[in-house]
N, C-alpha and C positions, 0 to 999 in steps of 0.2 A: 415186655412190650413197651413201657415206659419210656425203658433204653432205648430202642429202638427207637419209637417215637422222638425222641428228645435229639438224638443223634440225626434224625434227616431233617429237624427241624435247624441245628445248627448245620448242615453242609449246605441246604438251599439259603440260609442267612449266606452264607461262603461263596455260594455261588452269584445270588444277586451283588455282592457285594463288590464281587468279582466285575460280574456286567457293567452296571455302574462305573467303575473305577476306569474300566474298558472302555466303556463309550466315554467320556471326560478325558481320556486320554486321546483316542479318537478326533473329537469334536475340539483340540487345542488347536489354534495356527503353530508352526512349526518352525525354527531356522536352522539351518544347513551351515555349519562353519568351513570353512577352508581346511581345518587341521580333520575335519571326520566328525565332532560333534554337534547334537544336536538339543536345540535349545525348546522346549514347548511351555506354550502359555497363549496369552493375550495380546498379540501386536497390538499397540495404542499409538505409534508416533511414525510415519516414515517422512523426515526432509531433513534437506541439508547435510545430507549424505550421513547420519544418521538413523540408525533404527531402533524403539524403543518395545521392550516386550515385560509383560508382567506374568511372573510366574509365580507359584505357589509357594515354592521353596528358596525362593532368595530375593523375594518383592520385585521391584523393575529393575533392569537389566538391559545397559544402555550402548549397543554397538556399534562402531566405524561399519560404514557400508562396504569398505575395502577386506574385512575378516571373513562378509559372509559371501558363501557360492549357490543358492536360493533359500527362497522358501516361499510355504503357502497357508493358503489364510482358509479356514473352515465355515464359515460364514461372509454374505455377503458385503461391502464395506464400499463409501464413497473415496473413491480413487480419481486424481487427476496424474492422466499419461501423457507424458507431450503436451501437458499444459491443457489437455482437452477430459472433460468431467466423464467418469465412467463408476456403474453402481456394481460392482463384480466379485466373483472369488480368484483370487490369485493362487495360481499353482506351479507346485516345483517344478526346475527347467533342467535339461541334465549340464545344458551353456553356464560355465560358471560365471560369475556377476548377471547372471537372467533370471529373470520367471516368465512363465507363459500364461499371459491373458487370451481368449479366445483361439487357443493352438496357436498364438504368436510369441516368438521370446520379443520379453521386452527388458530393456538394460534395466539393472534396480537404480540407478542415479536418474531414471525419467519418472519416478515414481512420486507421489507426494501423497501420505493420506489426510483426508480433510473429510472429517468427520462431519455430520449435515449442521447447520448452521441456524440458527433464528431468520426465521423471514425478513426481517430488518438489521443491519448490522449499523448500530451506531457508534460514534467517536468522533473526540474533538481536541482540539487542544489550545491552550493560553499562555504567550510567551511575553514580557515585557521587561524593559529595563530603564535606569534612568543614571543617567551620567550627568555630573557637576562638577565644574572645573571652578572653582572656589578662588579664581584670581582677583587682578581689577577690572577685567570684561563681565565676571559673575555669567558662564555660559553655562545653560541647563539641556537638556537633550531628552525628551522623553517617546519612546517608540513601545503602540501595544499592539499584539498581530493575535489574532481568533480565527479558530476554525472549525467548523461544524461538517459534518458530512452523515448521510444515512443511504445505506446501500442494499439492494436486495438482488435477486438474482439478474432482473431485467432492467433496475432503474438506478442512478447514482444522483442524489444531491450531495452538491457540496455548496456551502457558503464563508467568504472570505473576509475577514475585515481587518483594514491595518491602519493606526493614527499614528504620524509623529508629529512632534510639537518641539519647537527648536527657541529659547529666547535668549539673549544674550544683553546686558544693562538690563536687564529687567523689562526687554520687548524683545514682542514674538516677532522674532526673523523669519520663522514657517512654522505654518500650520495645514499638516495635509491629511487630507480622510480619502479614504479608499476603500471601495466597498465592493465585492464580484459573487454572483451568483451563477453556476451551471449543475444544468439540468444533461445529464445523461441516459438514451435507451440505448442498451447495450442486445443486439440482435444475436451476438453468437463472443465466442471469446475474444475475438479479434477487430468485429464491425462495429461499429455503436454510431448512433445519431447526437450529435451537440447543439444543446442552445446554450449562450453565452452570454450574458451581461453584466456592464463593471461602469460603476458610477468614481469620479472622482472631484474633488477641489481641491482646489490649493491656496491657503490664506497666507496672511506674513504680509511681505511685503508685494508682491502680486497676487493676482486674485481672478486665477483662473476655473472653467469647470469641463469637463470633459466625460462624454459617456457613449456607453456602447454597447447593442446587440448585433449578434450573429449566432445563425445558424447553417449549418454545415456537417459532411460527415466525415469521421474520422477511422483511423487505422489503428488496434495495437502491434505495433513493428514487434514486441516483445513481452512478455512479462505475465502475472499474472497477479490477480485481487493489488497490492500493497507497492508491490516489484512490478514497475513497467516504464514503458516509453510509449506514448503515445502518439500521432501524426492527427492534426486539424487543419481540413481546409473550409473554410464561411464565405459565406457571401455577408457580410455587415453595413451596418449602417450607425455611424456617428457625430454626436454634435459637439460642438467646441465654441467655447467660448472667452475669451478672453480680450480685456477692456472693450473697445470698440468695437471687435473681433464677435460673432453673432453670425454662425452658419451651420448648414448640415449638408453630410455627403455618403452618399453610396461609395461601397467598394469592396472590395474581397481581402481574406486575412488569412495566413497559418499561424498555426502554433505548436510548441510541442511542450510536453510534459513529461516531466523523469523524475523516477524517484525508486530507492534502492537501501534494502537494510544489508549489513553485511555484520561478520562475528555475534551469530547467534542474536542478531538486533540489537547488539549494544550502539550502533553507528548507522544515521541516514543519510543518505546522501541525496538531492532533490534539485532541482532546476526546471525553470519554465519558458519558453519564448516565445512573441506572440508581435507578428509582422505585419502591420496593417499599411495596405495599398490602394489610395481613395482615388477617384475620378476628377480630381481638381488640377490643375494645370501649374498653379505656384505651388503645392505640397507634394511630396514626390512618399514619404511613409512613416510609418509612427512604428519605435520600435520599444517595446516595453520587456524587460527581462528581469529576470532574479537568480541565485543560486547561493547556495549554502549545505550547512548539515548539521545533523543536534547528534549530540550524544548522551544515552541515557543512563545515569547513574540506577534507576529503576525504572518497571515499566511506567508510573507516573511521572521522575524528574528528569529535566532534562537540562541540558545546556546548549545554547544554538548557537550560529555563524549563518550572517546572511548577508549578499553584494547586491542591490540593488543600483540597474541601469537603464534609463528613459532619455530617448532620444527623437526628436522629431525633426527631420528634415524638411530643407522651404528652398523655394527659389535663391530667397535673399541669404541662405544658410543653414544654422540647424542651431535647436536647442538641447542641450544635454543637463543630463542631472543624476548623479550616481551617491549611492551612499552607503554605507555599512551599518550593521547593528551585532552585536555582541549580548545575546540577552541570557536568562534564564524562564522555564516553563513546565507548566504541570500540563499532563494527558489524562484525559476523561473519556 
């Protein structure tokens, strides 16, 4: 009897063990290769036509989206399809390069997983350099650019600050501060509301100041969180002053904003433009622009390029002023 006992005690250990094993095998997401095999574990990553799966017997296991012909996912997971947020389980399509969400095939290159996020997402970054031409003019060049931003699902700050400092004989030829703050409510992925505000002066040898809000609503044409292009139209209001110069004027403004990481984020690419058109009769528009790109040695170092071009048109003409900087900077 012993035996006995002892014997159905080991085949129900055998059997649970069985179950167990069953269900964990069950309960894996799964992927479908093109050749017939099939990979199970943990999906943890899908973009950039990438897909990343953690499995038990060979740790993570990282594949071109071009190898696999579906798969699906065992648990619920934050999905953005078409750039639009969905909380789902993804299941296998018999459409090779498909899965079907909701009985719909959806291609796997619209897929992105993006796992839930902090209620706040912050980051920032500090770039600065300083150039010395060590001749007989002794020209010095000093440019430092900051940026802050905190982001949550329905709100975006960002704030912007940039000084250069130019002397040449041992006097400041320019001295400029630039300072912008916008406030973002983002109503769906595409709509959002803009407030805008950018204080500037210019010391050296003129000694101007100029500042400006607006608000208005905007379009994302593209993109999503980091990757976009954006469309602003404002209704604004700004004052300008310079020597004798002491005025303010209504008027309406676009702008747009780009900005794009490519190869795995080692390369940004970014650009802004911002076209203001006041109600005065001798200024016809102020046109202030920038574009450049950093590339990241790591996610904290980086090294930038960036073309600054400000332009203001007048009856009598126009003022321009464009400049380059070449810096290096860390990401926080």
């Amino acid at each position: 009897m012993q035996k006995i006992r002892t014997a159905n005690t080991i085949i129900r250990s055998i059997c649970l063990t069985g179950i167990f094993t069953a269900c964990a095998i069950a309960q894996a997401d799964e992927v479908l290769l093109h050749n017939g095999d099939r990979i199970s574990g943990d999906i943890t990553e899908v973009s950039d036509n990438k897909l990343k799966i953690n499995t038990a017997y060979a740790g993570t296991i990282s594949l071109d989206s071009t190898a696999i012909q579906s798969f699906h996912t065992d648990a619920k997971q934050h999905w953005q399809i078409n750039l639009k947020p969905h909380s789902t389980r993804i299941q296998q399509s018999e459409k090779q390069g498909y899965v079907k969400v909701d009985g719909k095939n959806i291609a796997i290159h619209d897929l992105k997983l993006t796992p839930p996020q902090a209620h706040w997402k912050k980051s920032g970054l500090l770039e600065t350099t300083l150039d010395v031409d060590n001749d007989a003019q002794r020209k010095e060049k000093l440019h430092i650019n900051t940026e802050l931003s905190l982001e949550s699902k329905h709100w975006r700050h960002k704030l912007k600050g940039e000084v250069n400092r130019d002397k040449e004989n041992h006097k400041v030829s320019e001295d400029t501060e630039e300072y912008n703050y916008t406030l973002d409510h983002l109503f769906s992925e595409h709509w959002l509301l803009r407030t805008d505000s950018t204080y500037r002066e210019e010391g050296g040898n003129t000694h101007n100041r100029y500042a400006y809000v607006g608000i208005g609503p905007g379009y994302r044409l593209w993109g999503e969180s980091e990757d976009k292009l954006d469309l602003i139209l404002a209704y604004n209001h700004l004052w300008l002053r310079s020597g004798s110069l002491d005025t303010e004027m209504d008027g309406w403004g676009s702008k747009l904003d780009y900005q794009q990481f490519w190869f795995e984020r080692k390369l940004e690419t970014f650009a802004d433009l911002q076209i203001s058109h006041v109600y005065l009769t001798y200024l016809d528009y102020i046109v202030n622009s920038s574009a450049g790109l950093r590339y990241y040695f790591t996610h904290y170092i980086h090294l930038s390029f960036k073309y600054n071009y400000d332009e203001t048109k007048h009856s009598f003409g126009s003022i321009k002023d464009s400049s380059y900087v070449l810096g290096a900077g860390v990401n926080f």
